[in-house]
Kinemage of the C-alpha trace (Angstrom):
@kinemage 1
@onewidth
@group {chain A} dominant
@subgroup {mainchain}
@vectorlist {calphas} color= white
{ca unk a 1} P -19.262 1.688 -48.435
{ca unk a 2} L -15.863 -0.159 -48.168
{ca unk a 3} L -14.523 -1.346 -45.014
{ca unk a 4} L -10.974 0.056 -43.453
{ca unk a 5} L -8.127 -2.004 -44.086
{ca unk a 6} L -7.004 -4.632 -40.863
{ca unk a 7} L -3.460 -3.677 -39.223
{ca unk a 8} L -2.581 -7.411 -41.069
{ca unk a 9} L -3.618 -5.918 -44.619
{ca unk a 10} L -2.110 -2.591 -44.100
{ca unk a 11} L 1.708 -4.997 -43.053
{ca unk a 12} L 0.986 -6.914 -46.062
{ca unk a 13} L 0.776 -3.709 -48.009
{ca unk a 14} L 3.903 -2.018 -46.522
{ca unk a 15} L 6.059 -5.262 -46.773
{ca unk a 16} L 9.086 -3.631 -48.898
{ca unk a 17} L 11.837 -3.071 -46.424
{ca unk a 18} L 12.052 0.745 -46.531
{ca unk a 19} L 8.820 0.758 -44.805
{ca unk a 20} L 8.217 -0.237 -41.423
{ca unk a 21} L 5.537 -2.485 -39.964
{ca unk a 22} L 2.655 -1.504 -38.134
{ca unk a 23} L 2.306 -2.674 -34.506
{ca unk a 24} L -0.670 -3.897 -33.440
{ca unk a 25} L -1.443 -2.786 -30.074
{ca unk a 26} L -4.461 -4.412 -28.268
{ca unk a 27} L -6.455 -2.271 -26.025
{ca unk a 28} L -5.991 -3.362 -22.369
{ca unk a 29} L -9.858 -4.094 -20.620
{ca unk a 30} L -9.391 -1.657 -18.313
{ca unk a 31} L -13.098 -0.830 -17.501
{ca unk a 32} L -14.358 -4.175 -18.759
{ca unk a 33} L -17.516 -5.702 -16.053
{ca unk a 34} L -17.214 -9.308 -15.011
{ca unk a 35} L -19.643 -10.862 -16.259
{ca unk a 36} L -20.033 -14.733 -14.967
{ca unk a 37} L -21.998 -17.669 -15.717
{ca unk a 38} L -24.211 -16.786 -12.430
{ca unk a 39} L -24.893 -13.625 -13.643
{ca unk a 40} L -26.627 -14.483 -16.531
{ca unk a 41} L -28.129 -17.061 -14.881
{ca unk a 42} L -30.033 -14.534 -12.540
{ca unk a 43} L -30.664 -12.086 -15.487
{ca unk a 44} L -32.524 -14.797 -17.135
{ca unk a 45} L -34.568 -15.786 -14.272
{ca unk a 46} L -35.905 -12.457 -13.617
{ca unk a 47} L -36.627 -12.453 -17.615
{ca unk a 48} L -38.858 -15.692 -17.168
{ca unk a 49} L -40.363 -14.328 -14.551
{ca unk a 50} L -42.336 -11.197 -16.138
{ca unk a 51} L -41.241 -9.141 -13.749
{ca unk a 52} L -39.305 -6.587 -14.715
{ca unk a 53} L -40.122 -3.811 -12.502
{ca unk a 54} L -41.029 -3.172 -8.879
{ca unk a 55} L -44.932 -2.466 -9.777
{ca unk a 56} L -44.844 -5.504 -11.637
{ca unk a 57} L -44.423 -7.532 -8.401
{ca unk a 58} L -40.944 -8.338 -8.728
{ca unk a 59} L -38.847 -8.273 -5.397
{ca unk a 60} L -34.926 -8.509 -6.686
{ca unk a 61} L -35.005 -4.609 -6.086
{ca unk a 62} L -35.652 -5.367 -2.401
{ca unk a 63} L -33.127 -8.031 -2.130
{ca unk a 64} L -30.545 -6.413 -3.816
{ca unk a 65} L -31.123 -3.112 -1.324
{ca unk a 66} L -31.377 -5.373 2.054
{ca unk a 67} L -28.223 -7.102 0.728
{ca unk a 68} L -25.954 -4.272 0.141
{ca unk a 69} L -26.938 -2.815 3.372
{ca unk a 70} L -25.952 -6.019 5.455
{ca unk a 71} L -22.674 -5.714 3.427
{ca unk a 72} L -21.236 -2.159 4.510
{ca unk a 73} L -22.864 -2.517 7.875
{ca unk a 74} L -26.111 -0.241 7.516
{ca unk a 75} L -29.413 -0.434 8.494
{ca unk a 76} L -30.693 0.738 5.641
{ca unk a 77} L -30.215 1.132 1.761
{ca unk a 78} L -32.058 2.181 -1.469
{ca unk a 79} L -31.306 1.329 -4.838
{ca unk a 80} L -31.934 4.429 -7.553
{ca unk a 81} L -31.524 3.987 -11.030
{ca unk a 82} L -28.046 6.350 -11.134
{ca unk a 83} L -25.905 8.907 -9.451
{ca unk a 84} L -27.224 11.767 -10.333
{ca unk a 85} L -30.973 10.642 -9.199
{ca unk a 86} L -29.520 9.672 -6.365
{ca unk a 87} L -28.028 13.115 -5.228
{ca unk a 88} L -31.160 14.701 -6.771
{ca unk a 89} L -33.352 12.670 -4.088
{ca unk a 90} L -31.236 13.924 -1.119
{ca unk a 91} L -31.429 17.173 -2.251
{ca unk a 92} L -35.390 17.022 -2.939
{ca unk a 93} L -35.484 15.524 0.742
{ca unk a 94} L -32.985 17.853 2.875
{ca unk a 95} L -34.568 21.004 1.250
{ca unk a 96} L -32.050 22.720 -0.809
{ca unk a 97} L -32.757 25.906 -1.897
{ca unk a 98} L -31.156 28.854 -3.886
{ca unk a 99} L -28.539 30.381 -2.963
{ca unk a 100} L -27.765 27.302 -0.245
{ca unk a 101} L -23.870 26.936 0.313
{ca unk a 102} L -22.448 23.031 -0.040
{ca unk a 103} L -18.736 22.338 0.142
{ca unk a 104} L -17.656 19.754 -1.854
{ca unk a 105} L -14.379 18.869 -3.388
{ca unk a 106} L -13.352 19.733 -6.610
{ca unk a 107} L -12.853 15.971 -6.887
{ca unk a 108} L -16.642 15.189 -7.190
{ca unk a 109} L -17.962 13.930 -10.020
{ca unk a 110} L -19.009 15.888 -12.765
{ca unk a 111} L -22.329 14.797 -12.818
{ca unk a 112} L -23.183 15.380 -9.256
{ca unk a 113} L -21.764 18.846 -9.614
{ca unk a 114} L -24.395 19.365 -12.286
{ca unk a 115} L -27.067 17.947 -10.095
{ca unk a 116} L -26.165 20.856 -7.274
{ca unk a 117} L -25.883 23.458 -9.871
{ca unk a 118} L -29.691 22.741 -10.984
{ca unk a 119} L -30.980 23.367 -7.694
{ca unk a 120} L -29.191 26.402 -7.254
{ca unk a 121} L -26.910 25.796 -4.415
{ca unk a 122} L -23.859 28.543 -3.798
{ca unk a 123} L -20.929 25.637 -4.097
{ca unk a 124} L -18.153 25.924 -1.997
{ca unk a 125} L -14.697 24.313 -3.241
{ca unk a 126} L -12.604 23.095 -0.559
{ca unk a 127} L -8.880 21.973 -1.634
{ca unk a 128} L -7.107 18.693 -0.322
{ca unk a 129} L -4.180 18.720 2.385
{ca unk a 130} L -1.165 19.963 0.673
{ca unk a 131} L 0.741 18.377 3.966
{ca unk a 132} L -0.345 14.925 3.356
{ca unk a 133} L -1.001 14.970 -0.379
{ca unk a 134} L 1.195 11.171 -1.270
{ca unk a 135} L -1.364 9.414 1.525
{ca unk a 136} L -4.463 10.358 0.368
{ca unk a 137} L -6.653 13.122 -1.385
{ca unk a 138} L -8.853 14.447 1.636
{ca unk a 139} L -10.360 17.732 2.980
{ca unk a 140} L -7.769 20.343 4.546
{ca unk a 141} L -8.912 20.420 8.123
{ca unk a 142} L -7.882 23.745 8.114
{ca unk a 143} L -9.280 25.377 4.969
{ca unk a 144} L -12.483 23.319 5.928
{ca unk a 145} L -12.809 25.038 9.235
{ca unk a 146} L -12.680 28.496 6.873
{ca unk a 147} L -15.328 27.366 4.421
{ca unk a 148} L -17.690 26.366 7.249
{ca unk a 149} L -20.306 28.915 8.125
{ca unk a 150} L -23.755 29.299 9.518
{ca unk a 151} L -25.039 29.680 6.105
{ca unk a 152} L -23.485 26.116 5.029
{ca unk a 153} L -26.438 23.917 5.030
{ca unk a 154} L -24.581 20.250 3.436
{ca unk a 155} L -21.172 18.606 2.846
{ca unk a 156} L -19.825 16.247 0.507
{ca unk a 157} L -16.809 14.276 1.174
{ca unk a 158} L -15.339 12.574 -1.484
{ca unk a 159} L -13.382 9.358 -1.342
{ca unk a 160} L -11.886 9.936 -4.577
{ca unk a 161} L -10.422 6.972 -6.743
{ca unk a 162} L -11.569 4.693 -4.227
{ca unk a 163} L -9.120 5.433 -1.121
{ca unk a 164} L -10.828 5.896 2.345
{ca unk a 165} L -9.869 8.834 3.805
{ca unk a 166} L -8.276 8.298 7.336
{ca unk a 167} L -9.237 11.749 8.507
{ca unk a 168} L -12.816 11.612 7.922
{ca unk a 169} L -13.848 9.929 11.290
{ca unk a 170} L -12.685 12.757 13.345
{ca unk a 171} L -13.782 15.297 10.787
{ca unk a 172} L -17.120 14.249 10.947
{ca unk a 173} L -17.207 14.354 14.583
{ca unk a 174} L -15.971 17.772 14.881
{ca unk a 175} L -18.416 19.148 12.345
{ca unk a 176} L -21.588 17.532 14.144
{ca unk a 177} L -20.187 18.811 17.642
{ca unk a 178} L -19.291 22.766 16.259
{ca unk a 179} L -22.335 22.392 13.550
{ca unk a 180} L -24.693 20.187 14.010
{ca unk a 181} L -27.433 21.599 11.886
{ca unk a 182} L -25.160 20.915 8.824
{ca unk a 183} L -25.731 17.582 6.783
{ca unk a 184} L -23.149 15.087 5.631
{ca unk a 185} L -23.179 12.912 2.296
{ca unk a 186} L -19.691 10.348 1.723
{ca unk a 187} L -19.672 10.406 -1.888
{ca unk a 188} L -17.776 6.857 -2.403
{ca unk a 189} L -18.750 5.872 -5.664
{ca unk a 190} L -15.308 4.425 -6.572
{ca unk a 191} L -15.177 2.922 -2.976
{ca unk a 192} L -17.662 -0.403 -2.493
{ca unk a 193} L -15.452 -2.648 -0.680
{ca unk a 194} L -12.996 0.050 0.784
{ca unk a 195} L -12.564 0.157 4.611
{ca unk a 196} L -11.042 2.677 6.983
{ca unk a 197} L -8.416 0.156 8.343
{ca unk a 198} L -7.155 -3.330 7.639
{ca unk a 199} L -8.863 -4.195 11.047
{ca unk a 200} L -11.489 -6.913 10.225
{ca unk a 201} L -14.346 -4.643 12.164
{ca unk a 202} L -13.409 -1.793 10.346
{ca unk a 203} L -16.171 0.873 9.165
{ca unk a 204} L -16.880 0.930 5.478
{ca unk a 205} L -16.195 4.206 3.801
{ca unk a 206} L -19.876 5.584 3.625
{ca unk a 207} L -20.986 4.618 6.667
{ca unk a 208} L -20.317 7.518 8.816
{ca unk a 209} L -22.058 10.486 7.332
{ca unk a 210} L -25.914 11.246 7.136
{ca unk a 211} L -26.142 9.808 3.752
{ca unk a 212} L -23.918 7.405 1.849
{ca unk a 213} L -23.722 7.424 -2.211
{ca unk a 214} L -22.532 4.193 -3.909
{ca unk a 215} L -22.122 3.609 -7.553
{ca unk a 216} L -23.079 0.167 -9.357
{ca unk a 217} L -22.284 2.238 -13.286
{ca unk a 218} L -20.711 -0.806 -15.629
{ca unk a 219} L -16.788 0.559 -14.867
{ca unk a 220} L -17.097 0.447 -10.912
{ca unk a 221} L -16.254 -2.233 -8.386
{ca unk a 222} L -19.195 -4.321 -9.259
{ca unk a 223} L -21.981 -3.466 -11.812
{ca unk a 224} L -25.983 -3.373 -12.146
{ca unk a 225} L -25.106 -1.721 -15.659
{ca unk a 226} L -26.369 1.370 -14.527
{ca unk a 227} L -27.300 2.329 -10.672
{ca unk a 228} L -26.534 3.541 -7.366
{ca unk a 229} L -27.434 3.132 -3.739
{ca unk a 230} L -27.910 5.241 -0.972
{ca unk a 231} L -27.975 4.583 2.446
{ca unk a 232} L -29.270 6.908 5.406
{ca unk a 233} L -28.517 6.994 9.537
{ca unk a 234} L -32.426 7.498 10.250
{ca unk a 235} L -34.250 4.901 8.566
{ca unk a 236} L -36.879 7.357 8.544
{ca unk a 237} L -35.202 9.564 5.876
{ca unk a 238} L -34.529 6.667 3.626
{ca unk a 239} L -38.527 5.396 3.366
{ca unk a 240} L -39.214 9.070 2.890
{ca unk a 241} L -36.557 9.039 0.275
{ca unk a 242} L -37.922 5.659 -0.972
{ca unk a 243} L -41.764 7.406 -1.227
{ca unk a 244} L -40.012 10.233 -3.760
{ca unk a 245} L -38.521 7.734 -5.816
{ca unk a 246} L -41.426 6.611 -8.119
{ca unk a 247} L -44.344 8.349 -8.722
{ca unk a 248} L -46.823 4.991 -7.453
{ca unk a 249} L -49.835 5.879 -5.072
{ca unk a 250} L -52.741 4.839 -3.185
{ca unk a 251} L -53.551 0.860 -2.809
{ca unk a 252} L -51.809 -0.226 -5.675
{ca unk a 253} L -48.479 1.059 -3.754
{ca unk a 254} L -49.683 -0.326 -0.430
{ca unk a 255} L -49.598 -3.661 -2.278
{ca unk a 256} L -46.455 -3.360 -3.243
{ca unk a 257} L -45.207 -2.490 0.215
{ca unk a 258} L -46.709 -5.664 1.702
{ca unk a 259} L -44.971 -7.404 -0.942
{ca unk a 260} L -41.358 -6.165 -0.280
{ca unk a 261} L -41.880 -6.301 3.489
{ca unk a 262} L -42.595 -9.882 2.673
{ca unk a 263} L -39.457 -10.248 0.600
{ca unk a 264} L -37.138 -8.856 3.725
{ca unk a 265} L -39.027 -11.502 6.301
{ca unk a 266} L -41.521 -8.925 7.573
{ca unk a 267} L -45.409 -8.087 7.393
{ca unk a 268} L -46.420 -4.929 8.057
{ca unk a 269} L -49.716 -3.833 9.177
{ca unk a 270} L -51.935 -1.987 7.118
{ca unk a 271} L -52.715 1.066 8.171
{ca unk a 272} L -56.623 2.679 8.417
{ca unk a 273} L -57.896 4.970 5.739
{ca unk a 274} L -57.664 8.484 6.062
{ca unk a 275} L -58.562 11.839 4.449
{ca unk a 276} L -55.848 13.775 2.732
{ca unk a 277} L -56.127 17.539 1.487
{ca unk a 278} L -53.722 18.169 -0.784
{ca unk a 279} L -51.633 21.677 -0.476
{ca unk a 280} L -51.725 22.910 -4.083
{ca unk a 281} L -49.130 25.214 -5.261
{ca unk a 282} L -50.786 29.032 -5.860
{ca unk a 283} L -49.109 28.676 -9.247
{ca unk a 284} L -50.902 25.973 -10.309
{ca unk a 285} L -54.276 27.081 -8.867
{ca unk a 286} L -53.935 30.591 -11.156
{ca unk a 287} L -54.414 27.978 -14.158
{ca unk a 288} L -57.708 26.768 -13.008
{ca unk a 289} L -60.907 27.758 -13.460
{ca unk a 290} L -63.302 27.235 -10.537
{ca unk a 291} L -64.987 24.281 -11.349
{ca unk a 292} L -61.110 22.770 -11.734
{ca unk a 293} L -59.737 24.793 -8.466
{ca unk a 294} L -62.512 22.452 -6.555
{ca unk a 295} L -61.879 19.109 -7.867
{ca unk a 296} L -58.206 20.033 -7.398
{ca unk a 297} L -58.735 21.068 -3.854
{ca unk a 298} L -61.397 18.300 -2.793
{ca unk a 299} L -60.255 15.817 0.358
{ca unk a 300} L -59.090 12.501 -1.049
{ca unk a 301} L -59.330 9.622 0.765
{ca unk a 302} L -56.210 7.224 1.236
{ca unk a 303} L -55.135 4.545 2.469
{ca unk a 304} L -51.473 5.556 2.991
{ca unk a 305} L -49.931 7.808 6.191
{ca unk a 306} L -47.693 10.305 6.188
{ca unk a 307} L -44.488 10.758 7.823
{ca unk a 308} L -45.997 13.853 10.263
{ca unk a 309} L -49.141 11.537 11.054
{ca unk a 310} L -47.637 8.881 11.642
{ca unk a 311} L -44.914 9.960 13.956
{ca unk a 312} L -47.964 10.909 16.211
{ca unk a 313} L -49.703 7.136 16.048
{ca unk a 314} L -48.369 4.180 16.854
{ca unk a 315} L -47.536 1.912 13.268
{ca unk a 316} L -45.033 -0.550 13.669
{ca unk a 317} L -44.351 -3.746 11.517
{ca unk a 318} L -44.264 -7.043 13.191
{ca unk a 319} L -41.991 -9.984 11.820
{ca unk a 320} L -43.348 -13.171 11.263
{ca unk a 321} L -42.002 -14.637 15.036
{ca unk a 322} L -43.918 -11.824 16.631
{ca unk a 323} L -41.107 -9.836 17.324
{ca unk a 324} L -41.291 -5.735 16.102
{ca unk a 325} L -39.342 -3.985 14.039
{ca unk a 326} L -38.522 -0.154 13.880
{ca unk a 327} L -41.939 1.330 12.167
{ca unk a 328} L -41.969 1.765 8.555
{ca unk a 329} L -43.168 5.306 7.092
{ca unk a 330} L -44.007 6.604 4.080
{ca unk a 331} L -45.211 9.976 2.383
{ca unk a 332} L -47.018 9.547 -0.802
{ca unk a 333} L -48.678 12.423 -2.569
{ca unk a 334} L -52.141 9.693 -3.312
{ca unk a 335} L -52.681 10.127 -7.645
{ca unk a 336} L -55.772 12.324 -8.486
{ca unk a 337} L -57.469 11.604 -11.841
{ca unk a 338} L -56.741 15.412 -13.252
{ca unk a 339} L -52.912 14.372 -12.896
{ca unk a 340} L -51.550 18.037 -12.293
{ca unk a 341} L -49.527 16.253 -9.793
{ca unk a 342} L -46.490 14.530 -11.295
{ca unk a 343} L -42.920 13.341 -9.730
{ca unk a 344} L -39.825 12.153 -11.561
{ca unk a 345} L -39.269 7.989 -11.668
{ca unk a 346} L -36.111 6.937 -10.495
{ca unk a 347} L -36.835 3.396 -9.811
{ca unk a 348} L -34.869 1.059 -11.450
{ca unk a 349} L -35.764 -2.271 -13.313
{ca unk a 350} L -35.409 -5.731 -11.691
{ca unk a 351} L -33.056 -6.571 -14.495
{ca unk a 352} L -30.577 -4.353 -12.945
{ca unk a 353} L -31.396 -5.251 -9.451
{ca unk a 354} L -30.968 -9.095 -10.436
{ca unk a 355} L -27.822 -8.120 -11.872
{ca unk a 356} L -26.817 -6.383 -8.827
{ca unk a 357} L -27.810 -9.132 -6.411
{ca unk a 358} L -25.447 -12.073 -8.267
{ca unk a 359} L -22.505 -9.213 -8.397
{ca unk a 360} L -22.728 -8.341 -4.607
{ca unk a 361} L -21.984 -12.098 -3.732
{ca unk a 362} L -18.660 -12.022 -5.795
{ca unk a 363} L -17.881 -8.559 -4.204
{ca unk a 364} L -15.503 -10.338 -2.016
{ca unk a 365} L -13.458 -12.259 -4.729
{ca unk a 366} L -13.982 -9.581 -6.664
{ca unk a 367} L -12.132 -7.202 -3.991
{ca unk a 368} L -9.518 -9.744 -3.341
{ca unk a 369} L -8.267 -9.685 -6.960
{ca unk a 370} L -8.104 -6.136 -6.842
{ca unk a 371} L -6.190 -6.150 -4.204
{ca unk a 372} L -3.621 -8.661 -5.594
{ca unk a 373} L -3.131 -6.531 -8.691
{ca unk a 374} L -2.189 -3.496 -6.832
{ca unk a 375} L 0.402 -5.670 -4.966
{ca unk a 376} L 1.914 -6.347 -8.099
{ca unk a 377} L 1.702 -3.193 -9.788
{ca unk a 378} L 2.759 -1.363 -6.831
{ca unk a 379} L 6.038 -3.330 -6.464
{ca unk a 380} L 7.246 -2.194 -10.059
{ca unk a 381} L 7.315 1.767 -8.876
{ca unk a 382} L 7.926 0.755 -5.327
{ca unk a 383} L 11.745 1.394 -5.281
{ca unk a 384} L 11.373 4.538 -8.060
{ca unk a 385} L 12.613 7.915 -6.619
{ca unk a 386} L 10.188 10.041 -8.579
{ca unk a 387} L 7.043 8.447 -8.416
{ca unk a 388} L 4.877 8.426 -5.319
{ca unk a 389} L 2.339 5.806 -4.684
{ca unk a 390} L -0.464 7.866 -3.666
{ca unk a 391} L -3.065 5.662 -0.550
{ca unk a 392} L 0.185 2.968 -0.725
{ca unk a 393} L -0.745 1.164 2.910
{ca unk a 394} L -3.463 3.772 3.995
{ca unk a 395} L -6.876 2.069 3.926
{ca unk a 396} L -8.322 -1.824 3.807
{ca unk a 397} L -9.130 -2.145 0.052
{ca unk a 398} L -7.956 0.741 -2.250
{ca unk a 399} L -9.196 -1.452 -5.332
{ca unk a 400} L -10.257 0.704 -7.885
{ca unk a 401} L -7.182 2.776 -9.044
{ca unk a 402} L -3.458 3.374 -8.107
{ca unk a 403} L -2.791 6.706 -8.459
{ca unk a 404} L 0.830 7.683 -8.925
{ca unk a 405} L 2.336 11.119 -8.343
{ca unk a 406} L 4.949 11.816 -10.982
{ca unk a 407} L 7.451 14.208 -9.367
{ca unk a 408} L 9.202 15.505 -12.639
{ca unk a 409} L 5.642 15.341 -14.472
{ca unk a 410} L 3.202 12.454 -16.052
{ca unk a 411} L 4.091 13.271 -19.969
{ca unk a 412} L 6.606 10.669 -20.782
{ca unk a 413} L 5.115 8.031 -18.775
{ca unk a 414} L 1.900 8.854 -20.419
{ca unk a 415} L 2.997 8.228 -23.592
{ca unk a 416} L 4.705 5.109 -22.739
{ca unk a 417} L 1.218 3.981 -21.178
{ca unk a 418} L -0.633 4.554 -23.979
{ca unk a 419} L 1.549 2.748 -26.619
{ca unk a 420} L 1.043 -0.153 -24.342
{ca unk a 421} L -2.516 0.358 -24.595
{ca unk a 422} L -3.742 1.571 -21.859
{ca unk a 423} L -7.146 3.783 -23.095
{ca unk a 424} L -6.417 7.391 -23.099
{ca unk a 425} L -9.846 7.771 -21.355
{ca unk a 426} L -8.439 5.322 -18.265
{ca unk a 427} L -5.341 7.472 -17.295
{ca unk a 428} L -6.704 10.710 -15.960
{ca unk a 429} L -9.019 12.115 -13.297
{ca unk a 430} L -12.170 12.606 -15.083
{ca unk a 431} L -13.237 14.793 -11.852
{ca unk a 432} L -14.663 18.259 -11.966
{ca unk a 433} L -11.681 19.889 -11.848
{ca unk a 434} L -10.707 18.351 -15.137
{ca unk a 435} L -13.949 18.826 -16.052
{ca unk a 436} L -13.978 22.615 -15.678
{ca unk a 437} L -10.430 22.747 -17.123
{ca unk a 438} L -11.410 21.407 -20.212
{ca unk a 439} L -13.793 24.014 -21.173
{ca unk a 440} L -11.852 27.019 -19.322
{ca unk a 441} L -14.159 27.509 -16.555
{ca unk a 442} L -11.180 28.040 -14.039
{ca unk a 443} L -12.476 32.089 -13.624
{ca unk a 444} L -15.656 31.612 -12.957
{ca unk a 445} L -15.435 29.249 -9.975
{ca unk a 446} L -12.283 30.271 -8.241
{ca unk a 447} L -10.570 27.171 -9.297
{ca unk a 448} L -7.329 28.911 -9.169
{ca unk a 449} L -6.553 28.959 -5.325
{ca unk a 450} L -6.791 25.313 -5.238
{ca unk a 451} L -2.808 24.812 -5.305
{ca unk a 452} L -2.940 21.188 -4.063
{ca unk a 453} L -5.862 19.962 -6.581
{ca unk a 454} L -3.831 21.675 -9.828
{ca unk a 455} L -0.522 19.895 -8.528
{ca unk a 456} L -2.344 16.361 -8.501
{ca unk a 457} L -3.953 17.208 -11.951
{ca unk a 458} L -1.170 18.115 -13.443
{ca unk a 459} L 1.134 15.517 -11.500
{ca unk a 460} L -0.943 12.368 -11.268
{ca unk a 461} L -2.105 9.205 -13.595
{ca unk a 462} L -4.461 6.457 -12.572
{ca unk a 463} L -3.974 2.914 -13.185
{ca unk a 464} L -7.132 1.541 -13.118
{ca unk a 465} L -7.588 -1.742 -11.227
{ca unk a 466} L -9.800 -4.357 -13.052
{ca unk a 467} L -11.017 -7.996 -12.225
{ca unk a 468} L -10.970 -8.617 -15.511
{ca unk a 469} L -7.442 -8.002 -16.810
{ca unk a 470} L -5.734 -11.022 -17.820
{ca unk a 471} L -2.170 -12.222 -16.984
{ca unk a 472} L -0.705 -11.453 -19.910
{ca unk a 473} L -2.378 -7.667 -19.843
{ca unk a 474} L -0.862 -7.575 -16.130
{ca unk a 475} L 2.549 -8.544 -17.445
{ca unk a 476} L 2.782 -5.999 -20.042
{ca unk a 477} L 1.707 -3.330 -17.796
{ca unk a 478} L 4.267 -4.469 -14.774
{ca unk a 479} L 7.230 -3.902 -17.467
{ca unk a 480} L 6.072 -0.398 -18.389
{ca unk a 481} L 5.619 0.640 -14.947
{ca unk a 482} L 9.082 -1.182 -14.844
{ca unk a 483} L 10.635 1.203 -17.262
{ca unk a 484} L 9.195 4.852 -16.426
C-alpha cells in the first residue's frame, strides 16, 4: 500500500511558478492533556504495585476521592469511571421512573441526555435568559418558574463551557423553599476550578445543589483519561451511591472498606452479622422451578448493614485519636452462588485514580494558566464592536473556553479560525442542541421555542482554553482574533 505524499513532497512537486505552494498548517493542541514528569511517575508506581483496582487492595481511588472533595469544599466525593455512569447512579439512587419530568438545559451534554432518555424520564427543556445572554448562559428565572410543577421530580443546571452561573445561588434557594421535594444536580463538567466570585471564600460551582457532577475525560480541566466525580450534601446518599457502584459483596467488601477507611485516617468498626432475605423480583421468580424459588428465597447471612437498619442502631466510625466521625453506611445486595442477582461496575481502575491524584495537585497552576490565556485572548476582541465576550468578568476562573458572540454571524471568522488551525471539532458547542440539530430532531422535542439557545448556536464560537498551548500557538491565535 503506498504512503500519501508529505505537504514538503507535494511543494517539491508543484515547484513551476504557475502553481502555487501548499501551506502547511499545524494543528493547534487545543484539547491536548498535560502530561508531566510527576504524572508518570505516579502511573508507574501504582503499576509496580499490582494494584490496579479497588478489590485488588489498592487505595489511590480513595485518595483521589477524599482529595477532590477537600478541593471544592465538600464533605464528600466519589470517583465513577465516566459521566454517563455517573448520572446513571443518581438516577438508580433518587428513583426515576417513567414518565418522571427533569428540566435540564438544552446545553447538557449529549451523553447525559441519553442517560435520562434510557430511564424514561419526560425531559423538560428550559431556555437561557435572553436579557442577560453576553454574561452568561443560565436558566430564565422566569420560564423556569413555568416549567416547574408538582410532577417535576429533578433539575439539572448546567454550567456550560465552564462559566459559573451568578444566578444559581438564589435559584436554588427559591426552588428548595417553593419545592422542596424536587432534587438538584450542577452539571459542571467543564467547570473544576470555577468559582462563583473572585472572593477567595467563594463557593465552587457544584457545591450548592444535592448532587455535583465533575468531569476528569482527557479534554477537561485536568484528566484521569477517562472519569468523573460526584459529590452529595448527605453523606449518606453518597455511601449508598458508593454501595451501587461495583457489584462486590459480603466479607470480601467489608475488607475493602476497612482498608479505605484506613487510607482516609479512620477505622471503622465492624459491624455484627445479620440475616438478610432478599426481595426477589416476581419476574424472576416465574423462571424458577421450586427447588430454585427456595434456594433463591432462603435467608443469607451477612456481615454487612443496610442503610434502613442501620439508621435504627448506633454504627459510627472512630478515628484513630478517639474522636468519631459521622457513621458510615452501606447497602449491599450480599452475592448468592445462583448469581441471578447482577449490578453494573462502574468502578474505575487505580491507574486512573493515580492519574487523577498527581493532576489535582497541579489544578492550581493548571487554573492559573488558563486564566492568563484568556487575559490575552480576551484583549484582542476587547475593543471589537461586533463581538461580545460572553462570562468576560462574571465568575472566579472561566478557564475552559471563551465563548464569543458574533453579532453579524460566526462564518467568516470561522473560516479564518480554521485556516489558522484551530480543529473544526474545537470551535462549536458540541451540546444537545447541536446534537439534535445535526440529525433534525428539532420537531420532536420542541426545540424550536428556544429563541435564546438557537441565537447562541447560530451566533457563538468557542475558543478553547488549554494548558498546553505553546507561545507561539498563542501568538498566532491573538493575530486572528486580531483581524476578525
Amino acid at each position: 500500500m503506498a504512503l500519501k505524499p508529505t505537504v514538503r513532497q507535494l511543494n517539491k512537486k508543484n515547484s513551476p511558478r504557475t502553481k502555487k505552494k501548499i501551506a502547511a498548517t499545524k494543528s493547534l493542541a487545543t484539547s491536548k492533556p498535560v502530561i508531566s514528569k510527576q504524572d508518570l511517575v505516579s502511573v508507574l508506581r501504582c503499576l509496580l504495585s499490582d494494584k490496579l483496582t479497588e478489590v485488588d487492595g489498592g487505595i489511590m481511588t480513595s485518595r483521589l476521592e477524599h482529595d477532590f472533595a477537600m478541593t471544592v469544599g465538600a464533605d464528600n466525593s466519589l470517583f465513577v469511571v465516566n459521566d454517563s455512569a455517573a448520572l446513571y447512579l443518581i438516577l438508580k439512587k433518587i428513583g426515576i421512573r417513567l414518565g418522571d419530568e427533569v428540566i435540564v438545559s438544552p446545553l447538557i451534554e449529549p451523553q447525559l441526555w441519553e442517560t435520562l432518555r434510557n430511564f424514561g424520564a419526560k425531559i423538560v427543556f428550559c431556555d437561557c435568559d435572553q436579557d442577560n445572554f453576553s454574561d452568561n448562559f443560565s436558566f430564565s428565572a422566569k420560564l423556569l418558574q413555568k416549567h416547574l410543577s408538582k410532577k417535576t421530580r429533578l433539575l439539572i443546571l448546567s454550567h456550560a463551557f465552564g462559566l459559573a452561573h451568578l444566578e444559581t445561588r438564589s435559584l436554588i434557594s427559591r426552588i428548595r423553599a417553593d419545592f422542596p421535594e424536587i432534587i438538584i444536580i450542577e452539571e459542571a463538567l467543564h467547570s473544576l476550578g470555577t468559582l462563583y466570585s473572585h472572593q477567595k471564600k467563594a463557593n465552587h460551582v457544584g457545591t450548592l445543589g444535592d448532587y455535583g457532577l465533575f468531569s476528569l475525560s482527557s479534554h477537561r480541566t485536568l484528566t484521569s483519561a477517562k472519569g468523573a466525580v460526584i459529590i452529595a450534601k448527605c453523606r449518606d446518599d453518597l455511601e449508598e451511591l458508593r454501595a451501587l457502584r461495583a457489584p462486590i459483596w459480603g466479607d470480601f467488601r467489608a475488607s475493602i472498606e476497612n482498608k479505605r477507611h484506613l487510607a482516609l485516617g479512620r477505622v471503622a468498626k465492624k459491624p455484627s452479622f445479620k440475616t438478610w432475605s432478599p426481595k426477589i423480583p416476581a419476574s424472576y421468580l416465574t423462571a424458577l422451578n421450586d427447588v430454585q424459588k427456595k434456594q433463591a428465597t432462603k435467608p443469607i447471612k451477612t456481615d454487612i448493614k443496610s442503610i434502613s437498619a442501620a439508621k435504627n442502631e448506633n454504627w459510627t466510625s472512630a478515628t484513630p485519636n478517639g474522636k468519631k466521625s459521622p457513621p458510615i453506611h452501606e447497602e449491599i445486595i450480599p452475592h448468592h452462588h445462583n448469581n441471578i442477582f447482577t449490578r453494573l461496575d462502574f468502578a474505575p481502575t487505580e491507574l486512573e485514580a493515580a492519574l487523577g491524584c498527581s493532576q489535582l495537585e497541579l489544578l492550581k497552576s493548571f487554573a492559573e494558566r488558563r486564566r492568563a490565556l484568556i487575559g490575552e485572548l480576551e484583549q484582542a476582541v476587547l475593543n471589537k464592536k461586533t463581538i461580545k465576550i460572553i462570562g468576560h468578568s462574571t465568575s472566579g476562573a472561566n478557564n475552559r473556553f471563551l465563548p464569543l458572540y458574533f453579532q453579524t454571524g460566526k462564518a467568516i471568522a470561522y473560516e479564518r479560525l480554521i485556516r489558522s488551525g484551530m480543529p473544526d471539532t474545537s470551535l462549536h458547542s458540541h451540546t444537545l442542541y447541536g446534537y439534535l440539530e445535526y440529525f433534525k430532531l428539532h420537531g420532536a422535542y420542541n426545540l424550536s421555542r428556544l429563541k435564546a439557545i438557537e441565537n447562541l448556536h447560530r451566533r457563538v464560537l468557542l475558543i478553547p482554553i488549554n494548558a498546553s498551548i505553546t507561545a507561539n500557538e498563542l501568538r498566532s491565535l491573538v493575530t486572528v482574533l486580531k483581524s476578525l
